[in-house]
C-alpha positions in Angstrom: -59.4 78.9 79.3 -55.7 79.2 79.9 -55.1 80.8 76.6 -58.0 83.5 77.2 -56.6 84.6 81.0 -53.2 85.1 79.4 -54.9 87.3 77.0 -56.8 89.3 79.4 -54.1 89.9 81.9 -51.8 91.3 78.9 -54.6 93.1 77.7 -55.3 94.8 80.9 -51.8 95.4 81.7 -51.8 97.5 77.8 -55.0 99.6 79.0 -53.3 100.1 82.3 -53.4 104.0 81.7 -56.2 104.2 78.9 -59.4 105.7 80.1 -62.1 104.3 79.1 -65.2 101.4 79.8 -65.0 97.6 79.3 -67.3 95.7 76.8 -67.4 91.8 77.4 -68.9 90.5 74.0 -70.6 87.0 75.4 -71.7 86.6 79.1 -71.6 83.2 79.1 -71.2 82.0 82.9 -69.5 85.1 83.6 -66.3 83.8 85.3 -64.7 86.3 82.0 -66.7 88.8 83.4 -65.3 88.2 86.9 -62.2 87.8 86.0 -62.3 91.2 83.9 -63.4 93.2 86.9 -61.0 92.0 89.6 -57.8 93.2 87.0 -59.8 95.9 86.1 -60.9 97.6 89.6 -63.2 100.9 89.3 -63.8 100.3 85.7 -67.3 99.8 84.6 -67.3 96.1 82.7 -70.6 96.4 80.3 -71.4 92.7 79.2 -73.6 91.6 76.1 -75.2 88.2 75.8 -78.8 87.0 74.3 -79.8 85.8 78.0 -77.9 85.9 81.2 -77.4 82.9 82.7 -74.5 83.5 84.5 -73.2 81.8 88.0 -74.7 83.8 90.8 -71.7 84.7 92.0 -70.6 87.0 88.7 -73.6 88.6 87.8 -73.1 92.3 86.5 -75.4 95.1 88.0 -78.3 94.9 85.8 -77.6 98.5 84.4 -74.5 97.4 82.5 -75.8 94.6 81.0 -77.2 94.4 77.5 -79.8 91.3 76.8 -80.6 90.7 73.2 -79.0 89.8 69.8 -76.0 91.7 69.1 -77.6 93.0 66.1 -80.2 94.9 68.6 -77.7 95.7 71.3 -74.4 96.4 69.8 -75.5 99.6 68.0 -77.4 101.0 71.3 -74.5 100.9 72.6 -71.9 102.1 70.3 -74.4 105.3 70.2 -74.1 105.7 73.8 -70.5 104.8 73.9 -68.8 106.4 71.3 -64.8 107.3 72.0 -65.8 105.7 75.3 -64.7 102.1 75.1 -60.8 101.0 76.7 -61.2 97.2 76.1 -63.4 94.9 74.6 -63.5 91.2 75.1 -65.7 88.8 72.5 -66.7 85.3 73.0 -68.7 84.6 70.5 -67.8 81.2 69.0 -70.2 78.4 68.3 -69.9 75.4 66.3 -71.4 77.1 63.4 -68.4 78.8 61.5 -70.5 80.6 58.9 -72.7 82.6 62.1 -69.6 82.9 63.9 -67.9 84.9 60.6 -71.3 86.5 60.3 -71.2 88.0 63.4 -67.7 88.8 63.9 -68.4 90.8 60.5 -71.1 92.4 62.1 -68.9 93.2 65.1 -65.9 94.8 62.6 -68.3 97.4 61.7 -69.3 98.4 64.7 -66.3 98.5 67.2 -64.2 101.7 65.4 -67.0 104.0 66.9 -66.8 103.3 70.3 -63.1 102.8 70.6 -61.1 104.7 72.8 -57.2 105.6 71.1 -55.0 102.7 71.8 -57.9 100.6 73.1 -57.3 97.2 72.7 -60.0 94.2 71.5 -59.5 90.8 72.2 -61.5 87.7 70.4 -62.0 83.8 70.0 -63.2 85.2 66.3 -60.5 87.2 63.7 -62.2 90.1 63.0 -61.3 93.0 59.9 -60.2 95.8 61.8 -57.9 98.0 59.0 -58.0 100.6 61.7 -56.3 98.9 64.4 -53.1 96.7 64.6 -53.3 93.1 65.5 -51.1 91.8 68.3 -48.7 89.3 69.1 -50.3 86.6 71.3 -48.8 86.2 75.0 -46.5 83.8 75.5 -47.9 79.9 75.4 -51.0 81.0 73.2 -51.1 79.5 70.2 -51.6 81.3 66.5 -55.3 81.0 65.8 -56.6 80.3 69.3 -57.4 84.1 69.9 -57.1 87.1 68.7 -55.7 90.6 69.4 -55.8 94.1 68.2 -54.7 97.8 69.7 -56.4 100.9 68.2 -53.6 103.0 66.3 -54.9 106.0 68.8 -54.8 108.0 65.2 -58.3 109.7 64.4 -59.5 111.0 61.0 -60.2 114.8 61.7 -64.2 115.5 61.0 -64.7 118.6 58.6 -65.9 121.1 61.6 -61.8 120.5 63.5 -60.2 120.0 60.3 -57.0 122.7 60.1 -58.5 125.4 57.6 -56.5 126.3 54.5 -55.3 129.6 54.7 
């Protein structure tokens, strides 16, 4: 828990003057989700989870919150969000290594659309992000325990705003 917090205050401090939405991979009991939106004040925080089951205390507003299997939700919401998102934070681990690969795989392929330049993702899973840059952990976080990337902020232009040869 230790090594998360340090993660999400550095990573909140980095985003400081991104714009953009928060995605919270994993509800769990939402003290994440909590803690997310006290650093992160007028930011909307959209969490994903299969169920909510969260402490009464940290429930998100039901219209930011995205019940279902990631493989349902996730690409919802990348349509929706696209460009859009500042931060995301995925907790996804379970004792079953080959689903957690599975779905931080699945996850790889879907974050570059929603991304924000110089977002930054955070995750108890390495994921294979070629487009962003992984991180140095905060201080006291030991290799392996997370994970940490920033968006290079660099685009590909799409053929309708690429420069015209003349």
């Amino acid at each position: 828990m230790q090594a998360q917090q340090a993660c999400i205050n550095a990573a909140c401090q980095m985003i400081a003057t991104v714009p953009g939405v928060v995605f919270e991979l994993g509800l769990g009991n939402g003290r994440t989700y909590s803690h997310l939106c006290e650093k992160l004040p007028g930011r909307d925080v959209y969490v994903f989870d299969r169920a909510v089951s969260d402490h009464v205390t940290c429930t998100p507003p039901a219209d930011r919150v995205f019940v279902g299997e990631l493989a349902d939700t996730l690409p919802v919401a990348v349509n929706r969000f696209r460009g859009q998102v500042a931060l995301v934070h995925i907790d996804i681990g379970a004792a079953n290594q080959e689903h957690n690969a599975r779905l931080a795989g699945f996850i790889s392929t879907q974050l570059s659309a929603v991304l924000t330049p110089d977002a930054v993702v955070m995750s108890d899973q390495q994921l294979d992000l070629p487009h962003l840059d992984a991180l140095d952990l905060p201080e006291g976080v030991a290799g392996g325990r997370y994970f940490m990337y920033r968006d290079r902020g660099q685009r590909a232009a799409s053929p309708s705003t690429a420069p015209s040869a003349a």
